[in-house]
Kinemage of the C-alpha trace (Angstrom):
@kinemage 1
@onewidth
@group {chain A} dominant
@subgroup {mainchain}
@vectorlist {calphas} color= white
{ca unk a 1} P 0.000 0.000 0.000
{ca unk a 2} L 1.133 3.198 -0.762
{ca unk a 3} L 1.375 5.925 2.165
{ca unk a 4} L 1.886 9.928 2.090
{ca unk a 5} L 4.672 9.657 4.825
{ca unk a 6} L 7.026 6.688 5.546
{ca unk a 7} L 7.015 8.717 9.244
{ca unk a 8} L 4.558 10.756 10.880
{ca unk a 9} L 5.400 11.484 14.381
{ca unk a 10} L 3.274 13.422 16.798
{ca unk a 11} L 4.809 15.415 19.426
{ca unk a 12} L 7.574 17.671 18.946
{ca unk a 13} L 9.459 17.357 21.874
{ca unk a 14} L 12.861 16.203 22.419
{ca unk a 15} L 12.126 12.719 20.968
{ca unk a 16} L 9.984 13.311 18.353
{ca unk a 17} L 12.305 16.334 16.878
{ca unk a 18} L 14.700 13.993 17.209
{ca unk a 19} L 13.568 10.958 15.327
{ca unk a 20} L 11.608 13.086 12.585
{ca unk a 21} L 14.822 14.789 11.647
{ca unk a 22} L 17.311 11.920 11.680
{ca unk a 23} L 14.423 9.778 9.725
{ca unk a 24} L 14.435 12.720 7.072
{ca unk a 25} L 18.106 13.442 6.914
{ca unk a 26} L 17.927 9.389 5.887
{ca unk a 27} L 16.248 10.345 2.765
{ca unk a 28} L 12.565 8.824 4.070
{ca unk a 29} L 9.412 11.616 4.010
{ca unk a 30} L 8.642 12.494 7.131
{ca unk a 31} L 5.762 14.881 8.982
{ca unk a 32} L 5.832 16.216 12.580
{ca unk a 33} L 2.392 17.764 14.023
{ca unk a 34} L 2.290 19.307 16.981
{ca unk a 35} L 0.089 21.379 18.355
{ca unk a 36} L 1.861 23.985 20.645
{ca unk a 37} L 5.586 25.385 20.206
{ca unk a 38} L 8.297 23.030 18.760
{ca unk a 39} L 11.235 21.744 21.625
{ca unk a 40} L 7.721 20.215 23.765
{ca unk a 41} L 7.744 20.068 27.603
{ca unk a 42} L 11.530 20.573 28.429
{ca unk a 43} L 12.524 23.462 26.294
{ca unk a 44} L 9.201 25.831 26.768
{ca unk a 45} L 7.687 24.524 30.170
{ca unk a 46} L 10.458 22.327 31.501
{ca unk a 47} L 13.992 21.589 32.228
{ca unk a 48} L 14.955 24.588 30.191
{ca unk a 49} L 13.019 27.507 31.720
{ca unk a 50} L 13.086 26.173 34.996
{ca unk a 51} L 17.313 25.939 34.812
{ca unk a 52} L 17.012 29.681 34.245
{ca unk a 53} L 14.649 30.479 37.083
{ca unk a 54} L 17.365 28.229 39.569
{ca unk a 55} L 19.923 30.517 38.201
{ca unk a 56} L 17.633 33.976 38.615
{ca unk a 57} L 16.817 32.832 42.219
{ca unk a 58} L 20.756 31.884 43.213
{ca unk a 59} L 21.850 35.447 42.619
{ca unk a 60} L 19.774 36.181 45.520
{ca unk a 61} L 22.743 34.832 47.758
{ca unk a 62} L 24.714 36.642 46.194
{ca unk a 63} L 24.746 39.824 48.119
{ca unk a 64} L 25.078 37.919 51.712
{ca unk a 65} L 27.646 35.580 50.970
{ca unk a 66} L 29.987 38.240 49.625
{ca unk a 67} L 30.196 40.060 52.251
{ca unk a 68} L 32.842 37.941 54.332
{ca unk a 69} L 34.843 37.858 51.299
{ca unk a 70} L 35.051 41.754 51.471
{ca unk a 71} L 32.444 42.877 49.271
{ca unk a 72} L 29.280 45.341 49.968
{ca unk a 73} L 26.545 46.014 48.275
{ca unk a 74} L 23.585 48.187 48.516
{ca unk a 75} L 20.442 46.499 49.027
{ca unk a 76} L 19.508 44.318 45.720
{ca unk a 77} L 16.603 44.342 44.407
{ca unk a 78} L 14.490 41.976 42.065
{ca unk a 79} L 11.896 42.368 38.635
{ca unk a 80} L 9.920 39.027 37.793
{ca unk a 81} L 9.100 40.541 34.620
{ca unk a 82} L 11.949 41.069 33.489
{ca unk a 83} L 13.390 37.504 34.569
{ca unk a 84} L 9.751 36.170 32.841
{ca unk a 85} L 10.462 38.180 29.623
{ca unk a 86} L 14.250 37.109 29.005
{ca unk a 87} L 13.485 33.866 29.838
{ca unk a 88} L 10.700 34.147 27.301
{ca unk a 89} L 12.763 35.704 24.364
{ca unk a 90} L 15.561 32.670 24.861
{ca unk a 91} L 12.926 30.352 24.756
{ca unk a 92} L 11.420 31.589 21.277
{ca unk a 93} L 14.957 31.681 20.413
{ca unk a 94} L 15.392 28.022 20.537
{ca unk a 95} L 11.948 27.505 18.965
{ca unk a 96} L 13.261 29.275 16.325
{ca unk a 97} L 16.209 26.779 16.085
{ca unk a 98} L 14.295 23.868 16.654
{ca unk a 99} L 12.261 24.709 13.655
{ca unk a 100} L 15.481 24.826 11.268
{ca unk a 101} L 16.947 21.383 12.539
{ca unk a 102} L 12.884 20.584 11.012
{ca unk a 103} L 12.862 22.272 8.030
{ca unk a 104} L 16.700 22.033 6.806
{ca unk a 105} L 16.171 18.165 6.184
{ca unk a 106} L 12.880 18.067 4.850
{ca unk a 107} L 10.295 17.502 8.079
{ca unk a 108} L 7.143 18.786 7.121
{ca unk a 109} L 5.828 20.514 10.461
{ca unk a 110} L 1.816 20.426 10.647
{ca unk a 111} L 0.165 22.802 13.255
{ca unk a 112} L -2.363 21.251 15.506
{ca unk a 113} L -3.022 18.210 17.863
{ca unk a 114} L -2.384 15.037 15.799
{ca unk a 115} L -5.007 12.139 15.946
{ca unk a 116} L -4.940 8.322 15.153
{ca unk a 117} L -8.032 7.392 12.659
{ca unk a 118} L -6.857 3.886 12.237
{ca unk a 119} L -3.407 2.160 12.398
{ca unk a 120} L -2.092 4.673 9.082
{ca unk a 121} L -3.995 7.390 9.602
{ca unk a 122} L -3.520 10.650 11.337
{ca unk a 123} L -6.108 13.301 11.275
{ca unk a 124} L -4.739 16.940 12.221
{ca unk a 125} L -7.206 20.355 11.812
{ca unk a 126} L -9.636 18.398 9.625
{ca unk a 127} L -7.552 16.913 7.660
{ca unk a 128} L -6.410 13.417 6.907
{ca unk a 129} L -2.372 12.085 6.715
{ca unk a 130} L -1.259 8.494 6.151
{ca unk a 131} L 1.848 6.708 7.008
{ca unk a 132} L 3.712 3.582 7.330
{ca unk a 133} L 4.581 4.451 10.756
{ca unk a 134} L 3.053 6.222 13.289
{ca unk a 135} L 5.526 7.674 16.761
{ca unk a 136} L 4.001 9.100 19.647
{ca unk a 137} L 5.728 10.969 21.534
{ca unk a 138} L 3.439 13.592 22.897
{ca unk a 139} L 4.865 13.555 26.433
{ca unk a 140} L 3.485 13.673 30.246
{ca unk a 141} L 1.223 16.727 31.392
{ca unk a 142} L 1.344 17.776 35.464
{ca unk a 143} L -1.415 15.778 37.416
{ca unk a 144} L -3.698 17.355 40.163
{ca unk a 145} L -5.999 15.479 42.536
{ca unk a 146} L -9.647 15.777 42.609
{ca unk a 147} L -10.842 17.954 45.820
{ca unk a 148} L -12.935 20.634 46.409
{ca unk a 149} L -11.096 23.907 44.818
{ca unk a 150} L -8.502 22.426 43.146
{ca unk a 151} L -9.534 25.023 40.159
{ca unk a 152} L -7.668 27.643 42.256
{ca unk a 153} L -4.631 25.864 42.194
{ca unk a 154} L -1.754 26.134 39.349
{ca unk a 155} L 0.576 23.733 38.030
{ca unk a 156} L 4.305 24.204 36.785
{ca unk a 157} L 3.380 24.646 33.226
{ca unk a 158} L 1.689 28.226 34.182
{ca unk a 159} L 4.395 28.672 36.681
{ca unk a 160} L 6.844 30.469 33.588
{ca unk a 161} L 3.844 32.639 32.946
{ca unk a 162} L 2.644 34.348 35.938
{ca unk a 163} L 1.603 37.854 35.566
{ca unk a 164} L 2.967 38.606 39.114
{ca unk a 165} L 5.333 36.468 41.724
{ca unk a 166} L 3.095 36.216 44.932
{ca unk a 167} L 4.523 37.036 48.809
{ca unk a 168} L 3.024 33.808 49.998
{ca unk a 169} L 2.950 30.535 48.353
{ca unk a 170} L 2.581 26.771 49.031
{ca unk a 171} L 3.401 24.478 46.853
{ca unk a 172} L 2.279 20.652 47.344
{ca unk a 173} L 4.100 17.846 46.640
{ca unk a 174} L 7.087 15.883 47.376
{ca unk a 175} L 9.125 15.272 44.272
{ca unk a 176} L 11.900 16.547 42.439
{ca unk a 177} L 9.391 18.946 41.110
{ca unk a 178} L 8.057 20.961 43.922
{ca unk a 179} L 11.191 21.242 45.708
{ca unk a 180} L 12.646 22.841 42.648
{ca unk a 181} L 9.822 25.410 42.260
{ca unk a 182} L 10.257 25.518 46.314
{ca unk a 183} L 13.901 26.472 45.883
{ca unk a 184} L 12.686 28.838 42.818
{ca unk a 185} L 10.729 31.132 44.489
{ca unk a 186} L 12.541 31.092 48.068
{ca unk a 187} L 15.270 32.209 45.820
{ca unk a 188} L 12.789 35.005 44.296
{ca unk a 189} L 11.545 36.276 47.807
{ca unk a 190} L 8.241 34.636 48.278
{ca unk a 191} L 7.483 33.098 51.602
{ca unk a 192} L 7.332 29.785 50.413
{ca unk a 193} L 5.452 26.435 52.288
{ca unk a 194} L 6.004 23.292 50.986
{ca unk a 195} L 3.581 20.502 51.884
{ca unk a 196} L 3.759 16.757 51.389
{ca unk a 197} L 0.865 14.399 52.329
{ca unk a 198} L 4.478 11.541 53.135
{ca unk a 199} L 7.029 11.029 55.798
{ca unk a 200} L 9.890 12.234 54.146
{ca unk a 201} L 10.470 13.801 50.888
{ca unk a 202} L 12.100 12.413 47.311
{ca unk a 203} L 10.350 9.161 46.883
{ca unk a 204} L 13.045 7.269 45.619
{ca unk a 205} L 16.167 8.530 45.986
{ca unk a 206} L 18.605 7.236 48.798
{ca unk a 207} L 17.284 7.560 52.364
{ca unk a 208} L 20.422 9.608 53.284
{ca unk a 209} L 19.905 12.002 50.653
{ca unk a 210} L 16.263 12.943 50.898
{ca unk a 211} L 17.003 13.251 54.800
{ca unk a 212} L 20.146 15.438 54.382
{ca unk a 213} L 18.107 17.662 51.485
{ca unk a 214} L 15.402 18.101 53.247
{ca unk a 215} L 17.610 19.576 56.281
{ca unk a 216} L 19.295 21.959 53.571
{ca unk a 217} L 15.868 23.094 52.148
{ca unk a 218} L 14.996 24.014 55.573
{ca unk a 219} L 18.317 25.578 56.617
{ca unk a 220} L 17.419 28.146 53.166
{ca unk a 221} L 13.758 29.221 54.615
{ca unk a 222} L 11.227 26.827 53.021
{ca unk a 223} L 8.610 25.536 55.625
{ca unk a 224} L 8.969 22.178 55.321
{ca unk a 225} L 5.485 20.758 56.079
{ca unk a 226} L 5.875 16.716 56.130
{ca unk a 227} L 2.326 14.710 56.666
{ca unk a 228} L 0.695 17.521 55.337
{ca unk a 229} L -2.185 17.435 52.844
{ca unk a 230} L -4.490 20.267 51.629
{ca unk a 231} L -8.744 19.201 52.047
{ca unk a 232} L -10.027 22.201 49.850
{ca unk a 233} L -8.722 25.364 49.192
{ca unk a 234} L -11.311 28.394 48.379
{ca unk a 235} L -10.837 31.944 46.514
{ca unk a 236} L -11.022 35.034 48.417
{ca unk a 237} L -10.552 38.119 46.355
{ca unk a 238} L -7.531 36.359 44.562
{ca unk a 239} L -6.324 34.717 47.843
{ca unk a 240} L -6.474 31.257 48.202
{ca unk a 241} L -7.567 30.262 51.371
{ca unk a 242} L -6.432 26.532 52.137
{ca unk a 243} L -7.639 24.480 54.617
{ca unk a 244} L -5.553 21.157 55.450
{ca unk a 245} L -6.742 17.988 56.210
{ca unk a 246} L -5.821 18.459 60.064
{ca unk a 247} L -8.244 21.183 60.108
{ca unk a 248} L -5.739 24.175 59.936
{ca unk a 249} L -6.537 27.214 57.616
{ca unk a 250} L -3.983 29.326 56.067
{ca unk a 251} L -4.112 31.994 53.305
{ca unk a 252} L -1.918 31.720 50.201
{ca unk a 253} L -0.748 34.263 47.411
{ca unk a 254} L -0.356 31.293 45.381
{ca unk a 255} L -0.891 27.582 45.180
{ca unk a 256} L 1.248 25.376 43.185
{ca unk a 257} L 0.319 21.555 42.811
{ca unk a 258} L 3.636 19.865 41.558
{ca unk a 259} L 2.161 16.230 42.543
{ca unk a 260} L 3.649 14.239 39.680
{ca unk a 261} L 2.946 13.976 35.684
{ca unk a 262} L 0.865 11.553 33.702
{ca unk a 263} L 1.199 10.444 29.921
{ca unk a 264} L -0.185 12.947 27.848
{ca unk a 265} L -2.580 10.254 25.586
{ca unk a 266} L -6.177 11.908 26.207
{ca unk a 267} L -7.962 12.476 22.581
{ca unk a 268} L -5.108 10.839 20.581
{ca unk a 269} L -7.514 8.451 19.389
{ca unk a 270} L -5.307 5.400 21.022
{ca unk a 271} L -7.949 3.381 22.518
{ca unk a 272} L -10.439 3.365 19.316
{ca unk a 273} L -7.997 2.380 17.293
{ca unk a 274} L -7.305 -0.812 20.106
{ca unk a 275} L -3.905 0.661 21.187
{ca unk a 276} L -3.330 -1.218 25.066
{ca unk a 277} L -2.542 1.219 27.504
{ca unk a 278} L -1.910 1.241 31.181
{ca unk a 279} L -4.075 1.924 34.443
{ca unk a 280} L -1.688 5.671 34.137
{ca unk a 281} L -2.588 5.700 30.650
{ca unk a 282} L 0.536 4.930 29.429
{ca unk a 283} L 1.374 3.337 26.237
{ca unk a 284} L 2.326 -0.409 26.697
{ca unk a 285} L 5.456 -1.047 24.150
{ca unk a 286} L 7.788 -4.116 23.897
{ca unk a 287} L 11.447 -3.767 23.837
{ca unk a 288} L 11.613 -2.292 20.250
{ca unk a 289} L 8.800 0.705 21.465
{ca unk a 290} L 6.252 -0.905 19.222
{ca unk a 291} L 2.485 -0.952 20.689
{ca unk a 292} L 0.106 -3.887 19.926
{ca unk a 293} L -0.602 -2.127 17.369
{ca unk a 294} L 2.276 -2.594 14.360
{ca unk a 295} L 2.316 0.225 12.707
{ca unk a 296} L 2.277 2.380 16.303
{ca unk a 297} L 5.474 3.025 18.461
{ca unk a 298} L 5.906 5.068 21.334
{ca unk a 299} L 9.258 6.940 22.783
{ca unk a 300} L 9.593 8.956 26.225
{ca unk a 301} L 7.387 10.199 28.896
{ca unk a 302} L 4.305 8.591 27.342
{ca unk a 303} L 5.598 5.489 28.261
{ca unk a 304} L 5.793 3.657 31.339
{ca unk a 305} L 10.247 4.261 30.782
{ca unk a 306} L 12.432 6.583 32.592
{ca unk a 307} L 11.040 10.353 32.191
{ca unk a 308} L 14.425 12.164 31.304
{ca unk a 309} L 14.545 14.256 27.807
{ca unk a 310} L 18.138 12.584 27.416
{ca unk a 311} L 16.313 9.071 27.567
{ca unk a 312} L 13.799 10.056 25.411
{ca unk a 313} L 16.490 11.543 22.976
{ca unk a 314} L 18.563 8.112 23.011
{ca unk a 315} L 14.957 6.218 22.375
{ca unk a 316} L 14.545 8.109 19.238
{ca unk a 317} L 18.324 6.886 18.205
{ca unk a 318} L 17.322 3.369 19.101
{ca unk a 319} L 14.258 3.119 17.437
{ca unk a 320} L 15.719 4.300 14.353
{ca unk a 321} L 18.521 2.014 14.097
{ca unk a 322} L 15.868 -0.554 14.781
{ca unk a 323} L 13.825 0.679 11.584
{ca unk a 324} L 15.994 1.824 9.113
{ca unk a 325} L 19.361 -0.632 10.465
{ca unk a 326} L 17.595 -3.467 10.981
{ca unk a 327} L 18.746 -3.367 14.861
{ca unk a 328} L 17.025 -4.567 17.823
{ca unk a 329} L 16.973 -1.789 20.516
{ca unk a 330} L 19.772 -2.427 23.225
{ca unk a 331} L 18.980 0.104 25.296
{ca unk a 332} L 20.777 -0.097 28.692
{ca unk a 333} L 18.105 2.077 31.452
{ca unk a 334} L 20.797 1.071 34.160
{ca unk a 335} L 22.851 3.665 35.683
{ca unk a 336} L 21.578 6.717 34.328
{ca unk a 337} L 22.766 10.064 35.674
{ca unk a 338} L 20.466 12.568 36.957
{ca unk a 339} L 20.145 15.450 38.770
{ca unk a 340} L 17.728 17.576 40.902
{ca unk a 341} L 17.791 21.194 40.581
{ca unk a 342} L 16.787 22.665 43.820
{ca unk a 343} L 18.697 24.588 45.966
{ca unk a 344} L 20.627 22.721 47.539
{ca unk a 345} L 21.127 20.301 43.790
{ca unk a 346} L 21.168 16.598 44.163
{ca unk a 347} L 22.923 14.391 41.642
{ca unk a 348} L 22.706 10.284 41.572
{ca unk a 349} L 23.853 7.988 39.392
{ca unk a 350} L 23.714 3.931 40.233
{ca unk a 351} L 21.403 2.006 42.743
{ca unk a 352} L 20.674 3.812 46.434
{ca unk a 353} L 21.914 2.411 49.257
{ca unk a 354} L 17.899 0.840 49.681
{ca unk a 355} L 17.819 -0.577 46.471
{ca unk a 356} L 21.206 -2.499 46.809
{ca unk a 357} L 19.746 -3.848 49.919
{ca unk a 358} L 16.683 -4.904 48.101
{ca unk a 359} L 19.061 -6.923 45.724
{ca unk a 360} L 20.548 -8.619 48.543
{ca unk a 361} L 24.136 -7.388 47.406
{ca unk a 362} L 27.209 -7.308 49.941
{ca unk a 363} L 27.756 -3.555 50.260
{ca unk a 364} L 29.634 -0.935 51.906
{ca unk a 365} L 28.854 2.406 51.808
{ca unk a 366} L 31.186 5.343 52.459
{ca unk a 367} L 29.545 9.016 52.916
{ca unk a 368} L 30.890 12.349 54.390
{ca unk a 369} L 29.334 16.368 55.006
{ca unk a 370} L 30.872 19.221 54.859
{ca unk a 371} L 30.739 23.191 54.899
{ca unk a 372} L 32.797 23.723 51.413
{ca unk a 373} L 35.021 26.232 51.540
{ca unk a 374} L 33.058 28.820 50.118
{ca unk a 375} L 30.694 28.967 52.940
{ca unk a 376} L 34.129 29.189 55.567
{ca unk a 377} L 34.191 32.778 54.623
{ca unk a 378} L 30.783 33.426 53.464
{ca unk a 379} L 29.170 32.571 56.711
{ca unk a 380} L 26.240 30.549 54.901
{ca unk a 381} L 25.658 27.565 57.393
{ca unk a 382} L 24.884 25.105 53.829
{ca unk a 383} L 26.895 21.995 54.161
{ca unk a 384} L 27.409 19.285 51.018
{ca unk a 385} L 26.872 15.780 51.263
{ca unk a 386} L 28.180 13.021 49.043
{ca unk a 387} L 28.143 8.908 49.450
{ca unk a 388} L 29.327 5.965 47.368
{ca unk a 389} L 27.856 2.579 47.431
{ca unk a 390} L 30.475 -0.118 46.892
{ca unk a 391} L 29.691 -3.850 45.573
{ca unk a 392} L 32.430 -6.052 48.092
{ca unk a 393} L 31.989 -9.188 45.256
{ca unk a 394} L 34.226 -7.378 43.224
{ca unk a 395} L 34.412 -3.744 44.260
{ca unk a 396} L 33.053 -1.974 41.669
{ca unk a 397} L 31.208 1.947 42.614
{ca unk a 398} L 28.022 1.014 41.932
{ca unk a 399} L 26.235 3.950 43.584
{ca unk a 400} L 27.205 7.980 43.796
{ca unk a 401} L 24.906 10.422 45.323
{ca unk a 402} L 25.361 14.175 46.305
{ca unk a 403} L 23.813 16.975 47.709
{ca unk a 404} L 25.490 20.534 46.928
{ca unk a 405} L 27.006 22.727 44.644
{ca unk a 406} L 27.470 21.361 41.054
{ca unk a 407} L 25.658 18.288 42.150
{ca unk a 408} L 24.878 17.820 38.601
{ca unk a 409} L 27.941 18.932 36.873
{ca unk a 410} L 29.946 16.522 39.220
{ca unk a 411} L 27.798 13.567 38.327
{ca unk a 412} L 28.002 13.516 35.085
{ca unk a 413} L 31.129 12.185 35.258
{ca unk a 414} L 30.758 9.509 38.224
{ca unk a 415} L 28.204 8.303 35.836
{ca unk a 416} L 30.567 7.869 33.274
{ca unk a 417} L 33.163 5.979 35.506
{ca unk a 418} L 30.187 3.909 36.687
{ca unk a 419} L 28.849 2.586 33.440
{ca unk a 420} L 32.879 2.093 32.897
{ca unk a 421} L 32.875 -0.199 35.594
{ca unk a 422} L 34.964 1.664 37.761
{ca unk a 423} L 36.260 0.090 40.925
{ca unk a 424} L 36.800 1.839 43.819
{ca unk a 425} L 41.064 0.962 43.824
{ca unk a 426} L 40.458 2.962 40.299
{ca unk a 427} L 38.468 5.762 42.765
{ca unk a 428} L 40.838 5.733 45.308
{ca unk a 429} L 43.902 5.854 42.630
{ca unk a 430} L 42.456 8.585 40.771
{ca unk a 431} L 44.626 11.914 41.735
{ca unk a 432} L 41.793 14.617 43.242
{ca unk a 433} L 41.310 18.089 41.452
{ca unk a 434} L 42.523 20.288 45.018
{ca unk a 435} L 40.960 22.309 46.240
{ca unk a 436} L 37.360 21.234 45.361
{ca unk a 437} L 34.221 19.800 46.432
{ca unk a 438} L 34.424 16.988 43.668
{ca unk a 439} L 38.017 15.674 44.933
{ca unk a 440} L 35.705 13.696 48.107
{ca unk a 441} L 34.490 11.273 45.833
{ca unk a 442} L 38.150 9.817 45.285
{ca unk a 443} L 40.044 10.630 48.983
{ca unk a 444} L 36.834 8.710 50.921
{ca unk a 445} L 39.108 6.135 53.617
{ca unk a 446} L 38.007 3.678 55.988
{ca unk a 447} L 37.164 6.757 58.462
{ca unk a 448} L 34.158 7.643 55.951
{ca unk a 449} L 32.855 4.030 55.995
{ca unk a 450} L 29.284 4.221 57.130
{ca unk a 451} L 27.936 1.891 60.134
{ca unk a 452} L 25.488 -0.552 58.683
């Protein structure tokens, strides 16, 4: 049968700009819908726009810490407009961009939210597009519970957009999410609550970690508010009045709901056409991203995999080696860096300290804090924390975690020596870069062993 496209992808996100313009600069015909600005999630409402906010909000320090090192200043002073509007301009910048690494190889880019007909057919504005292949890649979208008032609440997609920055806000939720935003706008100089319905924050990370964060994010100014959920929240003149599930009432400037993200697969057409999907909505692939469907595959955050635009990026390479090398997808999920920017950062590569445990491997574990040497003269009571997780069948680093500056800078390269294989003789052997934070990681001794 003969089809318009040999590709039609919808989503243009990370993964989907990624496979349609590989796919094209192959020499196949290829068509990308989407239907709101080209980069998707991370470069217009994500990991892009929020970096910039983390580094509008650390200046903030600046002014304090610089005085023990000699420096005064008068009395600083912040504009959220014009933070919103640069960040705004960059980010139509790389739109800009994103729609040249489209167009230069051939993508045809079609405006509007894409739709499966049948297994080859895509409808988009009223009209109809065939292809041999159909990739969705359409993303995750922020998830808010149903209560009474949750109407008055915003999520972090609107959170670039704001016409004003509040005094007072509360932001709900435990993951890597809210404590960014938390971090964001403590940085900004909101009075900033941060409630989570758990015991502890970071579902997920290492136990040491989320503890030792948690203490940092308090140590900055958030209100930490642990076993904490909200039972309806009402508007009062553009205050949100929220009253918790203890009773307790509070008014809020703002309320941010940062409670996790869902696969973005409402009116896509999936289940009329038979696609399977999850209880989360989720599209169910096998290895090689395909659905149930044949001619329907599936990369990044709308499936159940590892929500990280680098993941979704390496996906798209995968998938079209499988198609157009004849390949089948060795994609290794295992030891993938990552970082969270809040204020402290965290970076993690390798299993926790729980989840080595839970494989019933012989461990030890070596960890250390510290005030860096920045904050001896600065006065800033912040301290860094790092840990490695060693495997004592044949001593290979097969965990590194830390909380502090650079965080994510530094482990991008633990990540590299742990998909290496690095041991920790090769650790310990390695000559440290002196005087900095990063030279811990290969000076830890028996002193830094931790009691298990």
């Amino acid at each position: 049968m003969s089809y318009q496209y040999d590709l039609f992808v919808i989503g243009a996100g990370s993964g989907g700009v990624r496979a349609s313009r590989v796919a094209a600069s192959k020499g196949y015909k290829v068509a990308v819908a989407e239907s709101s600005a080209l980069g998707g999630t991370c470069v217009n409402i994500g990991c892009v726009p929020k970096k910039l906010f983390v580094y509008g909000a650390e200046f903030s320090h600046i002014a304090k810490d610089a005085k023990g090192y000699g420096w005064s200043f008068s009395q600083p002073s912040f504009d959220w407009k014009t933070l919103r509007d640069n960040k705004t301009k960059e980010i139509e910048r790389l739109n800009g961009i994103y729609g040249n690494l489209l167009r230069s190889p051939g993508v045809e880019i079609i405006e509007g939210h894409g739709k499966l007909i049948d297994a080859h057919t895509v409808e988009v504005a009223g009209n109809t597009y065939t292809a041999e292949r159909i990739l969705i890649a359409v993303g995750a979208t922020p998830f808010v519970p149903n209560f009474p008032g949750n109407e008055h609440v915003v999520v972090s997609d609107n959170m670039f957009y704001l016409d004003e920055l509040p005094s007072k806000a509360l932001v709900v939720g435990g993951g890597y999410i809210a404590v960014e935003f938390a971090g964001i706008l403590k940085g900004l100089g909101v009075d900033v609550s941060l409630a989570y319905r758990g015991d502890q924050l970071l579902r997920g990370f290492d136990s040491d970690v989320r503890a030792f964060a948690s203490q940092e994010y308090v140590k900055s100014g958030v209100d930490v508010r642990l076993n904490t959920d909200v039972a309806s929240i009402a508007d009062q003149d553009g205050s949100k009045l929220v009253t918790f599930k203890d009773g307790k009432t509070e008014n809020f400037g703002l309320v941010l709901y940062a409670t996790g993200r869902v696969p973005n697969t409402a009116n896509l057409g999936l289940a009329e056409i038979g696609v399977k999907m999850s209880g989360k909505g989720a599209i169910e692939i096998n290895n090689n991203y395909q659905s149930n469907v044949e001619s329907v595959y599936a990369i990044g955050d709308v499936t159940d995999n590892i929500q990280l635009t680098p993941v979704a990026i390496k996906e798209a390479m995968a998938l079209l080696d499988y198609w157009f090398e004849g390949k089948d997808v060795q994609f290794d999920y295992d030891n993938i860096p990552t970082a969270v920017f809040s204020q402290p950062q965290i970076g993690t590569v390798g299993l926790s300290e729980d989840e080595a445990d839970s494989k019933g491997l012989d461990i030890r574990v070596y960890q250390t804090d510290f005030k860096a040497m920045k904050n001896t003269l600065s006065g800033s009571e912040s301290r860094s924390f790092m840990k490695l997780i060693v495997n004592n069948e044949n001593d290979e680093v097969i965990g590194a975690h830390m909380v502090g500056d650079y965080a994510g800078e530094i482990i991008q390269g633990l990540g590299i020596a742990i998909k290496a294989g690095a041991t920790k003789e090769h650790f310990d052997s390695t000559i440290g870069v002196h005087p900095t934070s990063a030279e811990e990681f290969v000076t830890f001794s028996a002193n830094a062993l931790k009691k298990r």
